[in-house]
C-alpha positions in Angstrom: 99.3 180.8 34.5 99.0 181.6 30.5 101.5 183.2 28.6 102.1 186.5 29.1 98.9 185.9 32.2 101.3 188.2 34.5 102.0 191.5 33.1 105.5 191.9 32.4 105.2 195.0 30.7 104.1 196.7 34.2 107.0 195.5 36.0 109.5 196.8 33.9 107.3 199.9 34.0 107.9 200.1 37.5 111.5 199.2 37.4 111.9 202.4 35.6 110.5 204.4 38.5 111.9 203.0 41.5 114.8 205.2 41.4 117.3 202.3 41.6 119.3 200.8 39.0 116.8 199.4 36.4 118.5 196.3 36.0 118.6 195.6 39.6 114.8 197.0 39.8 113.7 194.4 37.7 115.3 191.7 38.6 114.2 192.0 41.9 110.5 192.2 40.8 111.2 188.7 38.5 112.6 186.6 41.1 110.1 188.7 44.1 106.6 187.7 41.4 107.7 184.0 40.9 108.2 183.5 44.5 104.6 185.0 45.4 103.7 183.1 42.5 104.7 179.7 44.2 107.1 179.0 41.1 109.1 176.5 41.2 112.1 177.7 38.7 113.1 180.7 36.7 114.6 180.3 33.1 116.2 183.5 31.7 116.5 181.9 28.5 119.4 183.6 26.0 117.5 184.2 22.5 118.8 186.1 19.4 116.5 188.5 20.0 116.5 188.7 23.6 116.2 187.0 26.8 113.4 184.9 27.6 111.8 185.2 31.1 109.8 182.0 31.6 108.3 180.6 35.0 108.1 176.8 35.9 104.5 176.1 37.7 103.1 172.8 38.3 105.7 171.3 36.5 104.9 173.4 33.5 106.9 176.5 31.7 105.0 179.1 30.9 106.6 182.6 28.8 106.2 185.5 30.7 108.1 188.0 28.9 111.5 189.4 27.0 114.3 191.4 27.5 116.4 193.8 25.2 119.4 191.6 23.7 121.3 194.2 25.1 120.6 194.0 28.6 121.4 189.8 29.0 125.1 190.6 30.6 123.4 192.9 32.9 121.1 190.2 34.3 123.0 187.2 34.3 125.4 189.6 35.9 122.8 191.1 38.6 122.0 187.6 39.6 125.4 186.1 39.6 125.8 188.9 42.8 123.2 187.8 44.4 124.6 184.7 44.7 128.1 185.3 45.6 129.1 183.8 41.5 132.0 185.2 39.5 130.6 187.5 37.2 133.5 187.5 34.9 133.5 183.9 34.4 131.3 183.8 31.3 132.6 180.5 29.9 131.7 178.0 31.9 128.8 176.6 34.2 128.4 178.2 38.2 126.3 177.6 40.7 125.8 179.3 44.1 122.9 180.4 46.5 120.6 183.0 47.2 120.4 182.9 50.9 117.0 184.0 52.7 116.9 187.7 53.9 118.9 188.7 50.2 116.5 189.8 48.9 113.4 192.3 51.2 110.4 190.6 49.5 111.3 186.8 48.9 111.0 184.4 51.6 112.2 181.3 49.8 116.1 180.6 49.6 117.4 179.9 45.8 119.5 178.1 43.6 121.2 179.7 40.7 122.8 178.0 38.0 124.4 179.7 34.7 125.9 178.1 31.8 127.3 179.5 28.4 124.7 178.8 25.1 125.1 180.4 21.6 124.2 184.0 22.3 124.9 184.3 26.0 124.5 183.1 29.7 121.4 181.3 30.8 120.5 181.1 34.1 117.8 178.6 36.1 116.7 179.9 39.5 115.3 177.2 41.8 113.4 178.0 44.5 113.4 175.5 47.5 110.1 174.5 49.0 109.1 176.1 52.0 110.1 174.1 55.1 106.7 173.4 56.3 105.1 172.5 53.0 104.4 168.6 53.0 106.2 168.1 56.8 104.8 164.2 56.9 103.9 161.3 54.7 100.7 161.8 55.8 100.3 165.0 54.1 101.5 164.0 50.7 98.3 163.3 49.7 99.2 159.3 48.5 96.5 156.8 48.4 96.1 155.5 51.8 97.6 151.9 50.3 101.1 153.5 49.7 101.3 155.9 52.7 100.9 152.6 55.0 103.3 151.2 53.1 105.8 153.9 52.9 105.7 154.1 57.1 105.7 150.4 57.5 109.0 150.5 56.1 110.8 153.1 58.0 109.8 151.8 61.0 112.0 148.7 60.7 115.2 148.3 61.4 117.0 147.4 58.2 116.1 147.6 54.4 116.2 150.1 51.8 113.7 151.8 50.9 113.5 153.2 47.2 111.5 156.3 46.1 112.1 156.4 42.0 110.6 158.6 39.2 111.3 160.9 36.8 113.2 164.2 37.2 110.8 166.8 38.7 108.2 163.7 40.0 108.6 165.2 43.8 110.6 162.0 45.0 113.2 164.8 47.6 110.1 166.0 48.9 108.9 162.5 50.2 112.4 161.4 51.1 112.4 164.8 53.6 109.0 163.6 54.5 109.9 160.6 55.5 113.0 161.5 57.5 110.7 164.3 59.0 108.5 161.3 60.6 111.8 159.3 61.4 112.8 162.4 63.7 109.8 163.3 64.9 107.7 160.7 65.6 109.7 157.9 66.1 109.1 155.8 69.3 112.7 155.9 69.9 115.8 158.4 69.2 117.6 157.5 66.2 120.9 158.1 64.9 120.1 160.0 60.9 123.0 160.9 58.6 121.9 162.3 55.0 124.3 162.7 52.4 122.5 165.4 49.6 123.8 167.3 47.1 122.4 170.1 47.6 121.1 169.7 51.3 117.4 171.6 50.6 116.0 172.2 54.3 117.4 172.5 57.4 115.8 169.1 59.9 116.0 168.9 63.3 117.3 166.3 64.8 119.8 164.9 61.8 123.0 165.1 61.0 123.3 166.5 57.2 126.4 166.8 54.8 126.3 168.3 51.4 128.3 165.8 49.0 129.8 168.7 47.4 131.9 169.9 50.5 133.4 166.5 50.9 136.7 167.1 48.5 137.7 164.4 46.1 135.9 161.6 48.0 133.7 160.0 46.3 130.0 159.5 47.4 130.6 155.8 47.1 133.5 156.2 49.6 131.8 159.1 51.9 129.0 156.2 52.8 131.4 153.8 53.6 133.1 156.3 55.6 129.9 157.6 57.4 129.3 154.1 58.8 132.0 155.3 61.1 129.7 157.6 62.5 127.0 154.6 64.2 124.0 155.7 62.0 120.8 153.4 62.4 119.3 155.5 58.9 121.3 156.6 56.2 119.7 159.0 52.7 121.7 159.2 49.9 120.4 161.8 48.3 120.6 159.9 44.9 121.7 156.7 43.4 123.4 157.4 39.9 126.5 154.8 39.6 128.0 151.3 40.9 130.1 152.1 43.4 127.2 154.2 44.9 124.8 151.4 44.9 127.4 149.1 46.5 128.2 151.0 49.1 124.4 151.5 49.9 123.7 148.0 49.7 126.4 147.6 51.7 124.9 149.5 54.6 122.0 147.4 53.7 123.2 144.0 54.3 125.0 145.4 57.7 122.0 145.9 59.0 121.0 150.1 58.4 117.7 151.5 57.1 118.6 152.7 54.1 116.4 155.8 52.2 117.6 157.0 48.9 115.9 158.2 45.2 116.6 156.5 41.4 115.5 157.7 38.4 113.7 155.3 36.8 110.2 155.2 34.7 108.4 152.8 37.2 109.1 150.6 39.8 110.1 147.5 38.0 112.6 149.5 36.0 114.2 150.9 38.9 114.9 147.4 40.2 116.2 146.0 36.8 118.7 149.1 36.7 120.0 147.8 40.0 120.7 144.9 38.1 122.4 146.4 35.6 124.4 148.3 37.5 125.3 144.9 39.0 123.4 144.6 42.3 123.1 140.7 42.2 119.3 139.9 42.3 119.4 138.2 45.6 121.5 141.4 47.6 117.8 143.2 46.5 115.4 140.7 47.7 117.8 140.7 51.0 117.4 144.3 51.3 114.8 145.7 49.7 111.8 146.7 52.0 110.1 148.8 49.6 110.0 150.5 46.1 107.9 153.4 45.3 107.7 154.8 41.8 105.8 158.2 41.8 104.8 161.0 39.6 103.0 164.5 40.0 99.8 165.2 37.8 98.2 169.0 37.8 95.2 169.1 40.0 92.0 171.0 37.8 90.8 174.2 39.5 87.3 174.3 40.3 86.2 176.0 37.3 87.2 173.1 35.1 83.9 172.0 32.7 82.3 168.2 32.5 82.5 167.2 29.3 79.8 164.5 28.3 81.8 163.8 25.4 83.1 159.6 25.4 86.9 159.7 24.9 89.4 156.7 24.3 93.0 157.4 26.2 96.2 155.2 25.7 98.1 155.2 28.7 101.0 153.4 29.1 100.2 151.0 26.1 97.1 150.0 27.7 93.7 151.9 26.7 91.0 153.6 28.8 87.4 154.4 27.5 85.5 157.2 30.0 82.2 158.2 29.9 82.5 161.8 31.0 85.7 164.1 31.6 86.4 167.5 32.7 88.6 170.0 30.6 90.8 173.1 31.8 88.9 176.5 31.7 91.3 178.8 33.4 90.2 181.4 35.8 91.8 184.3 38.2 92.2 182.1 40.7 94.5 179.4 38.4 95.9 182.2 36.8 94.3 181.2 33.5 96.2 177.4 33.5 93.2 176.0 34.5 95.3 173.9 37.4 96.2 174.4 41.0 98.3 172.4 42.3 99.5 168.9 41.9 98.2 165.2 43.0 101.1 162.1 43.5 100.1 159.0 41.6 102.2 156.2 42.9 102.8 152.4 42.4 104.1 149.9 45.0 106.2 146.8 43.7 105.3 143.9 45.9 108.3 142.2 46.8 107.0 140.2 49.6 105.4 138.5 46.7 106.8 134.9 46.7 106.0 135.0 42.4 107.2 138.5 41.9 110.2 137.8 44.3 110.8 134.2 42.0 110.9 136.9 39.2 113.4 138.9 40.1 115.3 136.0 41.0 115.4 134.5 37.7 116.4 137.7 36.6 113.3 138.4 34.1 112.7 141.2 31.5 111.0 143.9 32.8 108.1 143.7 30.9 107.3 140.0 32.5 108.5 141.0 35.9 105.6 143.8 35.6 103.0 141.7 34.5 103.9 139.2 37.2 103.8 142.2 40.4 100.4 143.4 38.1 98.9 139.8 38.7 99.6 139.9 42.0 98.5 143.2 43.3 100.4 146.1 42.1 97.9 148.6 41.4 100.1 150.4 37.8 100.6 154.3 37.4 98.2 154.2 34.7 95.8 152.9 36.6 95.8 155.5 39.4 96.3 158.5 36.4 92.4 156.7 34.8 91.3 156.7 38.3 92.0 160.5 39.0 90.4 161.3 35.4 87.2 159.4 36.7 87.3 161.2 39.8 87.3 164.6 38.3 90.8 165.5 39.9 92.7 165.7 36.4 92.2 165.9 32.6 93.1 163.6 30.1 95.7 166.5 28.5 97.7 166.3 31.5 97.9 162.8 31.6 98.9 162.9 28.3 101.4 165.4 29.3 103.3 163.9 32.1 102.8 159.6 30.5 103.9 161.1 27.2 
């Protein structure tokens, strides 16, 4: 989708003629568009000249068109209704929900979010992902090395199993994967709690609590407090702080499977941040079962073009020469990106590894801790991104895009 691909100019044509309020007319288009669009988020983006409508696909924003300056209280205001927000509280953050069934034409429930900038609200509407999109590891489309790995784990009893990346790198959608295949096709019932914030999709079969509906109690606390409950699995949505991880590794040690996401730039990284955030190295190589680092790369549509063209890439300080590559064209079918679709590259640290386990344990940098699980089978992001480029499944501009 290229700028300005969608035309913007026709919907607020049509908002015009619909014989309802405008501003309700058009809103409803946006929001009814993205979603058939398979966006993932809506930026109404406050300028000094206007409001910025922008769509988030593939991981990419894209400008789709502007709104009078004029008219920016009207929208923020339209879509604070829809989801139940105060729309006279214009100082300070909200966040609330657009439920299915709100609106005739959109499918999908959503998450709005405002927050005050320089010249007026701005507002980000997530859509969730569809509850059968991606139901099992096994449809993630991993390299058959991880996937194994990734079920292996949650089939044992105990051990924590660690799904890291970057904001936006799909790590929720393998968690809800993964419990999906715990509920379902586990040989045996099992007693699941999740604790998320904000709980995404309904799962059958498990017990979920939203974080934000438990008071003043801390997350730390609420998984101390949920052990109460005789869970054999336990996701925490996310790890962000001490008392978190302690509490997790905690459960851990006692003897629960343990699922939960970190932000972190690769697996190594994720397991010296335990560290730092004083998780002794010998609690992790007591409860670790497994770490994946993951991140999501645009797939090329089918009318991408071989280049013949040799072409040196730096990837993750290391440097790739290939022979042949493909570039974006951009079609009616990709909406003129050139992309549909997205492709997990993962990494797996091997802590079974008696050297990389002696290297954690003598609580090495990072960068000889990753050199040491390289040497001794961890196949590195960059490698799987060079791998995909080969193949034909990406470009080397979006793996410049997403390794920076």
């Amino acid at each position: 989708m290229s700028d300005h691909a969608l035309p913007f100019e026709e919907w607020t044509t049509a908002a015009t003629q619909t014989g309802e309020d405008f501003i309700v007319a058009l809103t409803e288009r946006i929001l009814t568009e993205a979603a058939r669009s398979n966006v993932s988020d809506v930026h109404f983006q406050p300028e000094q000249t206007g409001m910025d409508i922008r769509f988030r696909t593939d991981g990419v924003l894209h400008r789709i068109g502007n709104i009078p300056a004029e008219r920016i209280p009207q929208i923020v205001a339209r879509l604070k209704v829809l989801a139940d927000l105060l729309t006279y509280k214009t100082n300070a953050p909200q966040e609330g929900r657009v439920r299915i069934g709100r609106l005739p034409n959109v499918a999908k429930e959503m998450r709005i979010s405002t927050a005050p900038t320089l010249h007026g609200e701005r507002v980000v509407v997530r859509f969730f992902s569809e509850e059968r999109r991606y139901h099992y590891p096994d449809e993630l489309g991993f390299p058959v090395d991880i996937q194994e790995r990734l079920i292996e784990s949650i089939r044992k009893n105990s051990g924590a199993v660690l799904l890291t990346g970057q904001a936006g790198s799909g790590k929720t959608t393998t968690a809800y994967a993964l419990l999906r295949e715990l509920a379902d096709r586990s040989e045996t019932l099992r007693s699941i709690i999740t604790l998320e914030d904000p709980i995404e999709h309904a799962l059958n079969g498990i017990a979920q609590i939203e974080i934000s509906s438990q008071g003043d109690r801390t997350l730390g606390e609420t998984i101390k407090y949920m052990m109460r409950q005789d869970p054999e699995v336990l996701f925490v949505g996310e790890i962000r702080d001490r008392p978190t991880a302690e509490s997790a590794f905690q459960a851990v040690l006692t003897g629960h499977l343990l699922l939960t996401t970190f932000h972190a730039g690769n697996a190594v990284e994720s397991v010296s941040r335990l560290c730092e955030l004083g998780i002794e190295p010998f609690v992790l190589r007591s409860g670790i079962s497994c770490v994946i680092s993951q991140r999501l790369v645009r797939k090329l549509c089918d009318c991408a073009e071989m280049v013949a063209d040799p072409l040196n890439l730096l990837i993750g300080k290391k440097e790739y020469h290939l022979k042949t590559h493909k570039k974006p064209k951009g079609c009616e079918k990709c909406g003129g990106t050139g992309y549909q679709g997205r492709i997990p590259l993962a990494e797996a640290l091997p802590l079974e590894n008696d050297d990389v386990m002696r290297s954690l344990l003598d609580r090495n940098d990072t960068v000889a801790l990753r050199e040491t699980a390289i040497r001794n089978g961890m196949t590195p992001l960059n490698d799987r991104a060079f791998a995909l480029m080969e193949a034909g499944a990406t470009s080397p501009w979006e793996i410049r895009r997403v390794f920076g």
